[in-house]
N, C-alpha and C positions, 0 to 999 in steps of 0.2 A: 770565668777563666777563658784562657784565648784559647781555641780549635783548631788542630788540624789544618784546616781548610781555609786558615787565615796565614798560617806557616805555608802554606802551598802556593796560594795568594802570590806572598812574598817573595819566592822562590826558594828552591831547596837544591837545586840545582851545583852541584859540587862542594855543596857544604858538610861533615862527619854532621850525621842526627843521631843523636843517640837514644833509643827506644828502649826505657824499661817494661820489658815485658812481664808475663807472668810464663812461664814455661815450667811451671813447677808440677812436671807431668807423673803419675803412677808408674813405674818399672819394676817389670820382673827380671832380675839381671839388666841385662842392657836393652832389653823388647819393653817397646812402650807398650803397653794395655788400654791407655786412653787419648788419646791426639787431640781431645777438645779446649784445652788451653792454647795450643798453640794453633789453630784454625781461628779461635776467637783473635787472633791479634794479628793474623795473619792481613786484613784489607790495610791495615794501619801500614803493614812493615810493604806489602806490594805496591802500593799506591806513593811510598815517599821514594822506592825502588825507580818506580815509573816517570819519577820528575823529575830523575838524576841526584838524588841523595847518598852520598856514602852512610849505609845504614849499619851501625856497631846496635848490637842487641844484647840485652843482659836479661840477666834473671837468676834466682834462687831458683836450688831443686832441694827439698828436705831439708833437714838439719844439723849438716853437718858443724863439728867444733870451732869453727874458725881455722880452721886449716883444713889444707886440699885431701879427699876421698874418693878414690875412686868408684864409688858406689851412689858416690853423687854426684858424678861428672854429668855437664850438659851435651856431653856430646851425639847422645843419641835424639837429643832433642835438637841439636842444631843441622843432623843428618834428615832428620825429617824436617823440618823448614826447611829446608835446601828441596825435598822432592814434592812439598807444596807449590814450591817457588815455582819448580820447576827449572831453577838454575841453582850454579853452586854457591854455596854459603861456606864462606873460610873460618877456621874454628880456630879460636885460641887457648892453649891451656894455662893460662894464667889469667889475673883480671885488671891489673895495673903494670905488671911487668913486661920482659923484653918481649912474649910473644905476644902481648898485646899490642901492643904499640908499632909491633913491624904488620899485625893482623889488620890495625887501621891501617898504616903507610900506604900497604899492598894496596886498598881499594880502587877502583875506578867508578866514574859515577854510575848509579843505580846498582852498585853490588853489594853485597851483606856481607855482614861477618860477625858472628857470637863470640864475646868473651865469656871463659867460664865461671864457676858459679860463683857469684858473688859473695856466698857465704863461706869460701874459701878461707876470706879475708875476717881479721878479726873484727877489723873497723866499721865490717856493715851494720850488723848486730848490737855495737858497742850501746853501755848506755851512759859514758861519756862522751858529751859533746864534742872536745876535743880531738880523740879521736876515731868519733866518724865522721867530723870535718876536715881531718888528714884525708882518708880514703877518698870522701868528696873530691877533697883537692883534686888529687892522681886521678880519678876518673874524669874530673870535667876537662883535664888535660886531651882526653882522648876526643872530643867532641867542640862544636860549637853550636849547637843546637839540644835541648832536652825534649822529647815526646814521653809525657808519662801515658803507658797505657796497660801498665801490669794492675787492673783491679783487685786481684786476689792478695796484695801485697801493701793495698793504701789504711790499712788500720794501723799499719806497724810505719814505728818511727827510727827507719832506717837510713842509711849514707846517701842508698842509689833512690829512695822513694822519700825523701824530706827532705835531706841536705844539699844532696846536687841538684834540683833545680833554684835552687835559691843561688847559684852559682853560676848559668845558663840562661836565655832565652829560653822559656819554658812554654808548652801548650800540652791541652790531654789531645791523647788519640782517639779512634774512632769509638774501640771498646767502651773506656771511662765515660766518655760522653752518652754514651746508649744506655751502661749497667747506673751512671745516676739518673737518668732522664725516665726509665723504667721503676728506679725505687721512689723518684718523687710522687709516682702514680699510687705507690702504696701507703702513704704519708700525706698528702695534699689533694684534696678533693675525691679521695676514692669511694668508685660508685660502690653501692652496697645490694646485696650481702655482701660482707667483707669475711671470709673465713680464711683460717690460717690453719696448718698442717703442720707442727712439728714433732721431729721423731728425733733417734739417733740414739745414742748411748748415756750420754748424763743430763739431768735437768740442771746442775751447777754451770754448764755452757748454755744453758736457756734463759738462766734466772732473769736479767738486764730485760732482752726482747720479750720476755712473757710477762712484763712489769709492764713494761711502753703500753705492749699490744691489749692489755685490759684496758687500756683508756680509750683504742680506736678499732678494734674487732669487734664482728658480732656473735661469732664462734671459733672456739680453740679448738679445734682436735689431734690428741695426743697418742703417739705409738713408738715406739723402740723400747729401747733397753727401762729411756725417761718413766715410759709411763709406769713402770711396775710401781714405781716409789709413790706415784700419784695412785694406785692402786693399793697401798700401804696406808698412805694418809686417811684412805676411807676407812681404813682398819681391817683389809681383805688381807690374808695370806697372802704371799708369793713364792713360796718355795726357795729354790735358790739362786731366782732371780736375781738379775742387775740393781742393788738396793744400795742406793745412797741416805743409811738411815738422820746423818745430820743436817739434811736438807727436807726432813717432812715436816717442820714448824714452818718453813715459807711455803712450802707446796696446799697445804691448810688456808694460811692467808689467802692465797691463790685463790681457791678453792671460794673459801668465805668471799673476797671483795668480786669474785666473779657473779656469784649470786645475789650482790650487793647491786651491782650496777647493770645485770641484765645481759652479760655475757655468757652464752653457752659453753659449755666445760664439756666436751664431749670424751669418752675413757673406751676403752676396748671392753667387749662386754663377753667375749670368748677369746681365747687365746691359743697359739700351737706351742706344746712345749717341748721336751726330749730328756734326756738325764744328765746330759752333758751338752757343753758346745762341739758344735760339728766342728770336722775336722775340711778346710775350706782348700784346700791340698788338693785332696784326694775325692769331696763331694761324695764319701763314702755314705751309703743311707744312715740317717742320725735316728729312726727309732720314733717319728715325732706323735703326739696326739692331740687331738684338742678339746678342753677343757673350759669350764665358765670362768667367767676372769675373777668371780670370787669364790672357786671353790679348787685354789691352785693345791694341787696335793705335795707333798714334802720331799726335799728331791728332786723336781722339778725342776724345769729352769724356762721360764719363757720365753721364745725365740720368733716368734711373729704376732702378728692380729688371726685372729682364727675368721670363720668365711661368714658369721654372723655380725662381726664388727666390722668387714667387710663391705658387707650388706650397706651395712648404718653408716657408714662414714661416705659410701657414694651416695647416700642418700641425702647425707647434708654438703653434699658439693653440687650435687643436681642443679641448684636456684642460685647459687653465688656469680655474685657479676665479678667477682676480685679474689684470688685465691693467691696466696703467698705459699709455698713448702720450702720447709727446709729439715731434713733429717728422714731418714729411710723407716722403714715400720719394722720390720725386722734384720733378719739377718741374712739378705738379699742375694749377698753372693754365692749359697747353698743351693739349689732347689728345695728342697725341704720348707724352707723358710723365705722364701722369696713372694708368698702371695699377697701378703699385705699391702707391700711396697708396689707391685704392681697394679694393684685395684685402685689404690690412690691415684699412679698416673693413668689407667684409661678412664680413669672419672674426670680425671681432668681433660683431657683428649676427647671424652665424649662432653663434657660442657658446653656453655658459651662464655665462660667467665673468660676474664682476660688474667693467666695464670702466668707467676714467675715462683719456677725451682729454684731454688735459692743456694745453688753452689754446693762446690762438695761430694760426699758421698749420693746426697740426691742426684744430683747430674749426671756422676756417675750410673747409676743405679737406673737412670733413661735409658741411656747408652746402652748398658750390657743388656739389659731385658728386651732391647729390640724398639722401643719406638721412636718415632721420627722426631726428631727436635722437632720439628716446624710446625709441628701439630698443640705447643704451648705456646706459650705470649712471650716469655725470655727464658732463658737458662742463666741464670748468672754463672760466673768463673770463681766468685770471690762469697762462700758459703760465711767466713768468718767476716769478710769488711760488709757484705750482707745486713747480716747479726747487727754489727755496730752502727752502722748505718740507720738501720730501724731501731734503734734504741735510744737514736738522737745525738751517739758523743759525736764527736770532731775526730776528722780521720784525717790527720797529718798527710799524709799521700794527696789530698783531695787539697786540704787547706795551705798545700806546698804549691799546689797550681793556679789558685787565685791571685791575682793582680794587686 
């Protein structure tokens, strides 16, 4: 796929480029919580800024129905890229209509402007061809250039991340080109120990990647909501745990072809629980205790790694040259429940493996607990094209920008 830096090459110099971003930030109300999507795309949108680009920037925020919510408006996300920038970025509330189209007009070279959410529109989403090659249309009107550089968005076979570069001069931006050239390290030659880290809430969003990865990890270790069910499949209680009871005949398999081929299966060996889930509002004390991961009493509900599986899991991160994570160990945003998740990243922080969090809640989950990105090897943006990625399929977003 063509770069950036070959678009740059070229000149960009008074031409509309239009940059699909990922800007698909957490809000509380209108106060963003997290800035790390739009910082990650930020060298791409300053640098085509700096070479005299009329830069139109799009992106999804959540999911709204195809038509416009104010609760999903981009506008707080394009207030903030206006004070990364450090100059102003003009907003448009629409995405193909009049205030688009006067939002480009107005440009001058090196100035920004966000149209809003694309998922406004019914046609982004569509999964008729047809049309999301209408909506295609009406956006490449606004542009003469395509930069894809929203990573978190190239699994999905979307208007603004399939259809419109097949309609443009197309190149990836700086992101896309970093978050594949960082996953080909986890897939093509990776040094070993290769250990992976997955947590989160269901194993039915792991199944694909914990398939792949038994064929090229040398240890799994498992934490969130996931592992209770892997904690079932052994035939342990879990109270009233996260239990996805029609997914422990594959989590078995698992289990089996892991011992088959010499993959370590690692599982939480103590856990914290409480009676209920905490109320994440208020961080009211949840009650919590902790217990062995096979003797969960009834009632119960598991809500992190207890400080024994703690122990064990920095202990098999210690010697890994390659660590993947993706998915938090508990339920991080509490205190109560936040230790898991953080023992994980200072194991990684105190390693020397060359670590990538894998998007997402993980990312997340750096961010709020206080450590320094720069102290892992990548942060991905994109936890779910992540996933797909390591699991081998074809990500339309990706295979929209090859030649």
């Amino acid at each position: 796929m063509k770069t950036i830096d070959e678009l740059l090459a070229e000149g960009v110099a008074g031409k509309r480029v239009f940059v699909r971003a990922d800007l698909n930030v957490p809000l509380d109300g209108t106060t963003i919580t997290d800035d790390g999507r739009i910082r990650a795309v930020l060298p791409t949108i300053a640098k085509l800024a700096e070479a005299g680009a009329r830069v139109v920037v799009a992106s999804h925020l959540g999911r709204p129905k195809g038509a416009p919510d104010p609760a999903f408006s981009l506008a707080p996300a394009a207030a903030r890229l206006g004070e990364l920038l450090g100059a102003d970025v003009a907003f448009a509330t629409d995405t193909v209509g009049e205030s688009a189209r006067a939002a480009v007009a107005g440009l001058a070279d090196g100035q920004v402007a966000v149209i809003e959410n694309l998922r406004f529109n019914a046609g982004e989403t569509s999964k008729d061809d047809a049309e999301r090659g209408a909506f295609a249309d009406r956006l490449a009107e606004l542009a003469d250039v395509y930069v894809g550089d929203g990573f978190g968005a190239v699994h999905r076979k979307h208007a603004s991340v399939f259809d419109l570069p097949a309609r443009l001069p197309h190149y990836a931006g700086y992101l896309i080109a970093t978050e594949v050239g960082v996953l080909k390290k986890l897939t093509t030659d990776v040094k070993r120990p290769y250990a992976v880290v997955l947590g989160g809430a269901k194993v039915s969003d792991k199944l694909g990647v914990i398939d792949h990865l038994l064929e090229r990890a040398d240890r799994i270790l498992i934490g969130g909501g996931m592992a209770y069910t892997f904690l079932k499949a052994q035939g342990h209680e879990v109270g009233s745990s996260l239990l996805q009871e029609d997914q422990i005949p594959a989590v078995q398999e698992y289990l089996r072809r892991a011992e088959e081929k010499g993959v370590e299966f690692v599982l939480p060996v103590d856990v914290v629980v409480a009676p209920a889930f905490p109320d994440l509002k208020t961080k009211a004390p949840a009650h919590p205790a902790t217990v062995a991961a096979d003797a969960m009493p009834e009632g119960q509900m598991g809500l992190d790694n207890g400080p024994e599986t703690n122990k064990l899991y920095a202990s098999k991160l210690a010697d890994a040259a390659t660590v993947f994570w993706n998915g938090p160990m508990g339920v991080f945003e509490h205190p109560d429940f936040a230790d898991g998740t953080r023992a994980v990243a200072q194991a990684l922080v105190d390693s020397q493996a060359f670590s990538v969090v894998g998007g997402g809640d993980s990312a997340a989950a750096v961010r709020i607990l206080g450590f320094d990105e720069n102290a892992f090897g990548h942060i991905s943006t994109g936890g779910g094209a992540s996933l797909e990625y390591l699991e081998g399929k074809t990500l339309p977003g990706l295979a929209a920008l090859e030649d």
